[in-house]
Backbone as a ProteinNet text record, in pm:
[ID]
protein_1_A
[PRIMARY]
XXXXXXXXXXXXXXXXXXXXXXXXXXXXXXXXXXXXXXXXXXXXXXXXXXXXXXXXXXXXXXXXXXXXXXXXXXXXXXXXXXXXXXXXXXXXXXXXXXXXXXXXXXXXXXXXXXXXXXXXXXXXXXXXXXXXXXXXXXXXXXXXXXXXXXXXXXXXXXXXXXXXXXXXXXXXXXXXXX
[TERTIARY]
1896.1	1786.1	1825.7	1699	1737.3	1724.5	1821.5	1842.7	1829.7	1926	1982.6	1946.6	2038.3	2074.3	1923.3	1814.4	1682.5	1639.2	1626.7	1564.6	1648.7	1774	1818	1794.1	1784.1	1738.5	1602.1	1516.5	1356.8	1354	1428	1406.1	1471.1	1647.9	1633.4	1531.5	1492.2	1347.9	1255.2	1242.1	1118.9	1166.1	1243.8	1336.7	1335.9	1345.3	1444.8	1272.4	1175.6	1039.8	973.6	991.5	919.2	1010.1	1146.3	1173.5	1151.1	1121.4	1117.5	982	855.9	758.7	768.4	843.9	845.1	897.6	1004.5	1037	952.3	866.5	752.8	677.6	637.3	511.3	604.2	718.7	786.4	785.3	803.3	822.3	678.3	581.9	436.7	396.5	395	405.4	433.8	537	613.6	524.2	497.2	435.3	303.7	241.8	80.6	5.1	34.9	-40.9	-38.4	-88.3	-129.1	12.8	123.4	278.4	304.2	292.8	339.6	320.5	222.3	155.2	262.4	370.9	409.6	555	549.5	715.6	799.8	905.8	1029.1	1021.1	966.6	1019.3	902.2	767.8	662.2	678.7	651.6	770.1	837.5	955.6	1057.7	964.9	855.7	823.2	740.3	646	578.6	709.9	776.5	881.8	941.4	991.5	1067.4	991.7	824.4	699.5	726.9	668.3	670.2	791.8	917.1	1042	1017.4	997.1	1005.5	915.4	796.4	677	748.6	766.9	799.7	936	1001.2	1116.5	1087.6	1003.9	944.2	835.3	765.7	682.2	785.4	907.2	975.5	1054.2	1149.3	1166.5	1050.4	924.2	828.8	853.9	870	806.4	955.9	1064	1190.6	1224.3	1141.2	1180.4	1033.8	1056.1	881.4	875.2	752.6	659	742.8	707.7	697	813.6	876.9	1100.1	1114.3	1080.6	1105.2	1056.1	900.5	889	934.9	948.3	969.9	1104.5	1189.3	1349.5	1315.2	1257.8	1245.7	1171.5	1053.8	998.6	1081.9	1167.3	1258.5	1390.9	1432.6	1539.4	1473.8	1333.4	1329.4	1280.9	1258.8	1224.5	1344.7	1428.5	1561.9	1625.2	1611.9	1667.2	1618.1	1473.4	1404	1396.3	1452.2	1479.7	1600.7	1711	1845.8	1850.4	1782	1787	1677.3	1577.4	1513.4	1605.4	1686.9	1740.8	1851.4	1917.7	2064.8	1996.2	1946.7	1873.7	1800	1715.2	1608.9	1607.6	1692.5	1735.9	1610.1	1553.1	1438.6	1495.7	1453	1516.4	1491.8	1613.3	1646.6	1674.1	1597.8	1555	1581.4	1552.4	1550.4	1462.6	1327	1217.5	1202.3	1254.8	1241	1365.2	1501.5	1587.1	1548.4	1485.1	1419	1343.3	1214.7	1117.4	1177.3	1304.9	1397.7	1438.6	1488.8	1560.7	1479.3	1317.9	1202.5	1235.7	1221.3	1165.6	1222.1	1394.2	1510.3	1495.4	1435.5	1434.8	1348.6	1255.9	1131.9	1168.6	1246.6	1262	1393.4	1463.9	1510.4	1431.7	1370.1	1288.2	1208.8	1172.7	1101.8	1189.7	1317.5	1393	1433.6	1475.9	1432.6	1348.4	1231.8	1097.9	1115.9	1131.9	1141	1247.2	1245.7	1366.7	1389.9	1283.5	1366.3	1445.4	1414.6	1468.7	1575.1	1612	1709.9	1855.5	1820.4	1927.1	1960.2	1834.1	1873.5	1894	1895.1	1976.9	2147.2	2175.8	2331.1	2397	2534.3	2591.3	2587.1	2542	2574.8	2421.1	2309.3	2213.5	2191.4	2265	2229.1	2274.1	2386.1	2512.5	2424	2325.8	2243.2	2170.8	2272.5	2151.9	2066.1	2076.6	1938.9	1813.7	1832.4	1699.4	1658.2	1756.4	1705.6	1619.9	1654.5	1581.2	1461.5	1443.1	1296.2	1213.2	1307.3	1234.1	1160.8	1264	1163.2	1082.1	1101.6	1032.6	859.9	872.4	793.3	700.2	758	742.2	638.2	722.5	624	551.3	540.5	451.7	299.6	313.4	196.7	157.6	203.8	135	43	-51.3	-147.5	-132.2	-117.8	-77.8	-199.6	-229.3	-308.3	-313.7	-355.5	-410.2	-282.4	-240	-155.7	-4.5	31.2	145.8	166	357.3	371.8	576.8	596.8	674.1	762.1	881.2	977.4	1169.4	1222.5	1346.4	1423.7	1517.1	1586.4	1726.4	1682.2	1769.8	1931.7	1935.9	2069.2	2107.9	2023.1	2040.6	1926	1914.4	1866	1732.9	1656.7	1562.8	1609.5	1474	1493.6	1394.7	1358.8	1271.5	1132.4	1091.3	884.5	882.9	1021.3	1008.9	1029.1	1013.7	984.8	1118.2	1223.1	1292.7	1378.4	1392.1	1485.7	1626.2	1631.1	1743.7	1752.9	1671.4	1667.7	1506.9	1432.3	1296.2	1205.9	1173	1125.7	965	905.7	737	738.8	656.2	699.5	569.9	485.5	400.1	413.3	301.8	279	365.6	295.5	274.7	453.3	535.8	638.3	807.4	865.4	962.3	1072.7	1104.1	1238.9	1379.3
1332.7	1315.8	1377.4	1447.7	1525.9	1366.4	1385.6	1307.1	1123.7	1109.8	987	865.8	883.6	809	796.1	846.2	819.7	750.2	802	681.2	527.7	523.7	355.7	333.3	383.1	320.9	278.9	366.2	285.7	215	174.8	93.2	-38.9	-75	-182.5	-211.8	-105.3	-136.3	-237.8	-187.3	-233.1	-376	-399.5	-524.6	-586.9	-591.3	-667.1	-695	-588.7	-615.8	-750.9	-753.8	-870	-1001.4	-991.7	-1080.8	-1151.3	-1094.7	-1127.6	-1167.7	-1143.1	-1151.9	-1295.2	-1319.3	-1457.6	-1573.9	-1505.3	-1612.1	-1629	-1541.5	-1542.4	-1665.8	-1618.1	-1756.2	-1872.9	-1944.1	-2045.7	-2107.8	-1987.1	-2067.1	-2057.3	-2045.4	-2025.7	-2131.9	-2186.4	-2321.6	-2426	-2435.4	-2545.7	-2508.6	-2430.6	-2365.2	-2406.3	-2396	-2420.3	-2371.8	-2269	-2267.3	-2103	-2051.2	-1927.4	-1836	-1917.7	-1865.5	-1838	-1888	-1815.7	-1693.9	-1615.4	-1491.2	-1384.8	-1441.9	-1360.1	-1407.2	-1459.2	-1535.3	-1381.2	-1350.7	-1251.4	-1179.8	-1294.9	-1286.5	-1107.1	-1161.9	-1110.9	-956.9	-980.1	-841.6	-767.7	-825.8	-740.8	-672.3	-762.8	-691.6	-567.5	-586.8	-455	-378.9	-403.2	-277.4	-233.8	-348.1	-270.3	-145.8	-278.1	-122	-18.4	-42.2	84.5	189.3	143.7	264.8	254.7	178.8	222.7	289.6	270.5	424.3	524.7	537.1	702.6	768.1	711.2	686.8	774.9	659.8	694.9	845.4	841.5	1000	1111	1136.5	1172.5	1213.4	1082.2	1112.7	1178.8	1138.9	1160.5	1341.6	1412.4	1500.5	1620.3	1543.9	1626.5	1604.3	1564.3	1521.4	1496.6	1532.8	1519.4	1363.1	1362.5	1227.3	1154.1	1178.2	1097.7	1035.5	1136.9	1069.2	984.3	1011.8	952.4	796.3	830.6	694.5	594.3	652.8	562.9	517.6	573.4	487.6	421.1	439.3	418.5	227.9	244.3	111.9	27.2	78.7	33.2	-57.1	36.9	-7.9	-143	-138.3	-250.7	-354.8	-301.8	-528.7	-551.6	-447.5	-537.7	-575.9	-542.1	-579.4	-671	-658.2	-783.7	-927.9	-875.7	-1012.6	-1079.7	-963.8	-1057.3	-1149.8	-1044.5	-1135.8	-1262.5	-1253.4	-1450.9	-1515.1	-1463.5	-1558.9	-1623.2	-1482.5	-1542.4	-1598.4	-1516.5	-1599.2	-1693.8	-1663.8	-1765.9	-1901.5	-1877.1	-1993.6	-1988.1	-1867.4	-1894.6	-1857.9	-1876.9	-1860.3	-1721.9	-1672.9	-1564.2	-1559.8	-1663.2	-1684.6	-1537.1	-1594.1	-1484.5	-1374.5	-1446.7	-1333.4	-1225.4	-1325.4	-1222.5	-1095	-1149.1	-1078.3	-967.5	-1005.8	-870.2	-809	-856.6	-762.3	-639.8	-713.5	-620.2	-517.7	-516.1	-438.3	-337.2	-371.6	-305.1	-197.8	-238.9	-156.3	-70.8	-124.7	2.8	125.9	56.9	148.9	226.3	210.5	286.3	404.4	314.3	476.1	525.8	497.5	571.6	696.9	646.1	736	827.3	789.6	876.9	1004.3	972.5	1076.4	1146	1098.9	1204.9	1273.1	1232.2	1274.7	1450.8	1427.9	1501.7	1612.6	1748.2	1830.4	1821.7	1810.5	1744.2	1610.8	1499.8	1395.6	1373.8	1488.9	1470.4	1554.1	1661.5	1701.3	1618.6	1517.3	1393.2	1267.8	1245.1	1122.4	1113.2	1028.2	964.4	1062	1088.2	1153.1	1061.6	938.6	836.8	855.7	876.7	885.9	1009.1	1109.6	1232.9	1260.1	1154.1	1171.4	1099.4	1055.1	974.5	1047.6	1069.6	1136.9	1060.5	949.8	852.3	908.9	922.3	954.6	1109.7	1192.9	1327.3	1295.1	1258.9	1242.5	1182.1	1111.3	1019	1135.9	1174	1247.8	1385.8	1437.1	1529.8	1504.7	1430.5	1328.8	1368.5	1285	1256.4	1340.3	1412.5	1584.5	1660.2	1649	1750.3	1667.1	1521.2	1420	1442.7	1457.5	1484.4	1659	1758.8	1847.8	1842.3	1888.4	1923.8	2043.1	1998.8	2072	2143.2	2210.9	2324.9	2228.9	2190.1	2083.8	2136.6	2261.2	2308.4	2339.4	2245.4	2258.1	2137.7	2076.6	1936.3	1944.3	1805.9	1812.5	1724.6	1758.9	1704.1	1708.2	1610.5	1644.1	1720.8	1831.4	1958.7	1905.2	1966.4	1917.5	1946.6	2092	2115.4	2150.9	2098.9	2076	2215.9	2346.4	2470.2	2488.4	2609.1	2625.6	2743.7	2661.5	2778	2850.4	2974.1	3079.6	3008	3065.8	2941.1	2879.6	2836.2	2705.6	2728	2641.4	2653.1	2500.3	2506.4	2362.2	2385.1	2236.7	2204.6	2213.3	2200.5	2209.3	1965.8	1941.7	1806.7	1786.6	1827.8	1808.9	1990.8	1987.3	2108	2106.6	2237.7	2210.9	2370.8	2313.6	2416.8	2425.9	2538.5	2559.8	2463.1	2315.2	2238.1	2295.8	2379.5	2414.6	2482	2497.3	2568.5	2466.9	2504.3	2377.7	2378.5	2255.2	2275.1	2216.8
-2053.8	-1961	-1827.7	-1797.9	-1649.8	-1497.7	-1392.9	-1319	-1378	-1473.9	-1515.5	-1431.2	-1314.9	-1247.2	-1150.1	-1137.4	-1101.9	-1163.2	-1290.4	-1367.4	-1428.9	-1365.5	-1371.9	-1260	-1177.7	-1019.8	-1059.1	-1080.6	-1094.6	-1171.2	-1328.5	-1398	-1344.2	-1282	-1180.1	-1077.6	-1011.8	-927.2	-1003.1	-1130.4	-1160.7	-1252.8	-1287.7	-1315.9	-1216.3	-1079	-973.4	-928	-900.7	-875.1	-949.1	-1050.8	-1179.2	-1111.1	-1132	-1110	-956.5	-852.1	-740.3	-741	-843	-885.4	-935.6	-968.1	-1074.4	-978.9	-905.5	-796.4	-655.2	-652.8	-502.8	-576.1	-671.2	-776.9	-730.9	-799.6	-801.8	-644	-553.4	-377.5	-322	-395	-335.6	-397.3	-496.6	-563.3	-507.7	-417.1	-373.1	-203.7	-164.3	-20	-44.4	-112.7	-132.7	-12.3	54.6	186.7	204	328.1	315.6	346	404.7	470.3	333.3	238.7	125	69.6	120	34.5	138	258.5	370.3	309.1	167.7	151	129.9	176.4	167.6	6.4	-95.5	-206.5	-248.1	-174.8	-212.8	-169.2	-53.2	49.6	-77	-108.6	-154.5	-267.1	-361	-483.9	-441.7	-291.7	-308.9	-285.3	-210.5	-177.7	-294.2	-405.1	-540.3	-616.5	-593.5	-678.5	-654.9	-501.8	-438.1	-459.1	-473.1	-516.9	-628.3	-714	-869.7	-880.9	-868.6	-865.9	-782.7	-697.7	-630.6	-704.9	-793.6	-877.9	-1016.9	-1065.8	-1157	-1201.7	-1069.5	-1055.8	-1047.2	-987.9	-1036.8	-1163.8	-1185.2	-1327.2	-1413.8	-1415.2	-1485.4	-1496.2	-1372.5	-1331.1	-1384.4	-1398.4	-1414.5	-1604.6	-1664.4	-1813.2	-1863.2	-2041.1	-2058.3	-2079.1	-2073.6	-2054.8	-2183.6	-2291.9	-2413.4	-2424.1	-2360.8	-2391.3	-2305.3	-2190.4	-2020.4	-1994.9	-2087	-2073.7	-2168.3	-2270.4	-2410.7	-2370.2	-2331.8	-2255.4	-2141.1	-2094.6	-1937	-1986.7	-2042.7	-2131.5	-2172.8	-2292.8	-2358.8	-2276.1	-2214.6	-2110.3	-2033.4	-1968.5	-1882.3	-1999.7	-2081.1	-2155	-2183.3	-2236.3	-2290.5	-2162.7	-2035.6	-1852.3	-1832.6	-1851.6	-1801.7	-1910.8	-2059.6	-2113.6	-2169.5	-2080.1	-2031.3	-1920.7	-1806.6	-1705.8	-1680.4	-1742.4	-1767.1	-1815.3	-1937.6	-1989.9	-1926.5	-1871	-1791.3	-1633.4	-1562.7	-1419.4	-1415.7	-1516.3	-1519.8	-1591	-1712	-1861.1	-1908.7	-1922.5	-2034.6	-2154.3	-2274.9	-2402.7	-2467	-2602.6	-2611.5	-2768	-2804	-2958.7	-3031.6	-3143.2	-3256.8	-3320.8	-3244.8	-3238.8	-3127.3	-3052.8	-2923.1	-2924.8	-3005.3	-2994	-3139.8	-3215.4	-3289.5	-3288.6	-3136.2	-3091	-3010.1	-2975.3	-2846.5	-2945.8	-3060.5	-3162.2	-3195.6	-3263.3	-3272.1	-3198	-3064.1	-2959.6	-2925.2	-2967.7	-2916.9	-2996.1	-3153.1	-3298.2	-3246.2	-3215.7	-3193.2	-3080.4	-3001.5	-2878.4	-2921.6	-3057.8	-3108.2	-3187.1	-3263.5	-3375.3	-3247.8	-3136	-3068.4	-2979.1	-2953.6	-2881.2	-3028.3	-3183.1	-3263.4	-3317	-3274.3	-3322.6	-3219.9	-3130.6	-2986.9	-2948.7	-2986	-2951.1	-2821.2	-2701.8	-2611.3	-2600.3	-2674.1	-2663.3	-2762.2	-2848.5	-2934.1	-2853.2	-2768.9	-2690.8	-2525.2	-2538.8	-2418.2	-2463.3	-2617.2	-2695.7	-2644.5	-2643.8	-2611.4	-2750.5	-2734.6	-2903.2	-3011.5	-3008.4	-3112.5	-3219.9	-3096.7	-3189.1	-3229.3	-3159	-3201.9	-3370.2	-3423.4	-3540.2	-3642.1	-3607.3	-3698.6	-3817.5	-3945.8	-4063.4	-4106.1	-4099.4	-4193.5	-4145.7	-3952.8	-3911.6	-3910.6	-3958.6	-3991	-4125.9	-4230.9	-4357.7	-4325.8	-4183.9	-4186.8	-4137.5	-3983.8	-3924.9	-4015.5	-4109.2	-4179.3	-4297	-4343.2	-4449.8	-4338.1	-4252.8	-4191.1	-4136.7	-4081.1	-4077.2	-4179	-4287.6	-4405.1	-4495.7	-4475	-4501.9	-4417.8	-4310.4	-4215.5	-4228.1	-4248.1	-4252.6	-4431.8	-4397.4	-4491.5	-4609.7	-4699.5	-4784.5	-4848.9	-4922.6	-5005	-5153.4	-5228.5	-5385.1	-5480.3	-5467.8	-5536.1	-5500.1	-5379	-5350	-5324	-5315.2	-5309	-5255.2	-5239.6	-5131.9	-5263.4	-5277.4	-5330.2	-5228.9	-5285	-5227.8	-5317.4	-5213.8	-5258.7	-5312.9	-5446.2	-5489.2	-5524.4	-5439.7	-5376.8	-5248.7	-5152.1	-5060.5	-4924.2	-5073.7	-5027.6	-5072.8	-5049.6	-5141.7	-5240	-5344.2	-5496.9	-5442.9	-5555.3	-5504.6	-5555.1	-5443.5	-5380.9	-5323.7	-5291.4	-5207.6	-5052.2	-4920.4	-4818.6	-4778.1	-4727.2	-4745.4	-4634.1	-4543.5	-4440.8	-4520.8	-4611.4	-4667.1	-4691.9	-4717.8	-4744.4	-4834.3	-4800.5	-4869.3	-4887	-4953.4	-5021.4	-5023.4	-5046.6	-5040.7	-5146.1	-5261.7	-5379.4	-5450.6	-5471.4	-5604.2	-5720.8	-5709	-5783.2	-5913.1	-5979.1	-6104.3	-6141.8	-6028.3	-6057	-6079.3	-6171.7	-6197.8	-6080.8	-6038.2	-5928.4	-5959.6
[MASK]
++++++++++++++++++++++++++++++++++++++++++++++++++++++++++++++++++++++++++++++++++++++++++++++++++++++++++++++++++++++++++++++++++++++++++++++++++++++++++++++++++++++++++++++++++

């Protein structure tokens, strides 16, 4: 990812924003009066917005959209649902800790979906073959084929003659043996 370190700044922004969000509510609660809407806490959140948007339009603007945000997303629920649990003691159950997993999967599959986001993946996901086989699976699953042609896996890794193949899945004249 182009300028890294922008986009963990806006994503703490926008972490440290919620939470200062959550604690303005809690001392406006106990304030019941109009000095509360002027509480420090409230202050700080427009100010976090406010940098995490001018942060964020950035990053936006130095990396494409689809990668930028899909980490950028990703990163703040799993931020923002450590820190309830550890600041706040809200709970960190077992659903919640496999919606978090979901979500990481997903902006995994999306920085490989993405030749930009596969040369701005960390090296760990880049080493990942399972998700080459999805990603092209997936790939020549969605293009539209002709009634007489069909998609099998190659079964030495290349193509035979007719065939069209990543060298993992093949797209071959129905009618022709592979």
């Amino acid at each position: 990812m182009n300028a890294p370190w922008l986009a963990t700044l806006a994503i703490l922004c926008n972490v440290f924003a919620q939470l200062a969000m959550k604690l303005a509510e809690q001392m406006q609660e106990s304030a019941r009066a109009m000095s509360g809407w002027l509480s420090p806490w409230l202050i700080a959140v427009v100010v976090l917005y406010g940098a995490s948007f001018l942060l964020t339009s950035r990053v936006f603007a130095l990396n494409p959209l689809s990668v930028a945000s899909s980490i950028m997303a990703g990163a703040t629920i799993l931020l923002i649902a450590l820190v309830s649990c550890l600041g706040l003691g809200e709970a960190f159950g077992l659903m919640k800790q496999a919606g978090i997993a979901l979500v990481l999967t997903g902006n995994v599959l999306i920085l490989q979906a993405s030749p930009a986001g596969r040369l701005m993946a960390p090296p760990l996901v880049r080493r990942m073959p399972l998700l080459d086989h999805f990603r092209n699976f997936a790939a020549i699953s969605a293009t539209r084929l002709p009634n007489n042609f069909a998609v099998s896996r190659s079964p030495g890794g290349g193509p035979s003659s007719g065939e069209q193949s990543d060298g993992l899945y093949a797209i071959a004249p129905a009618n022709e043996p592979r």
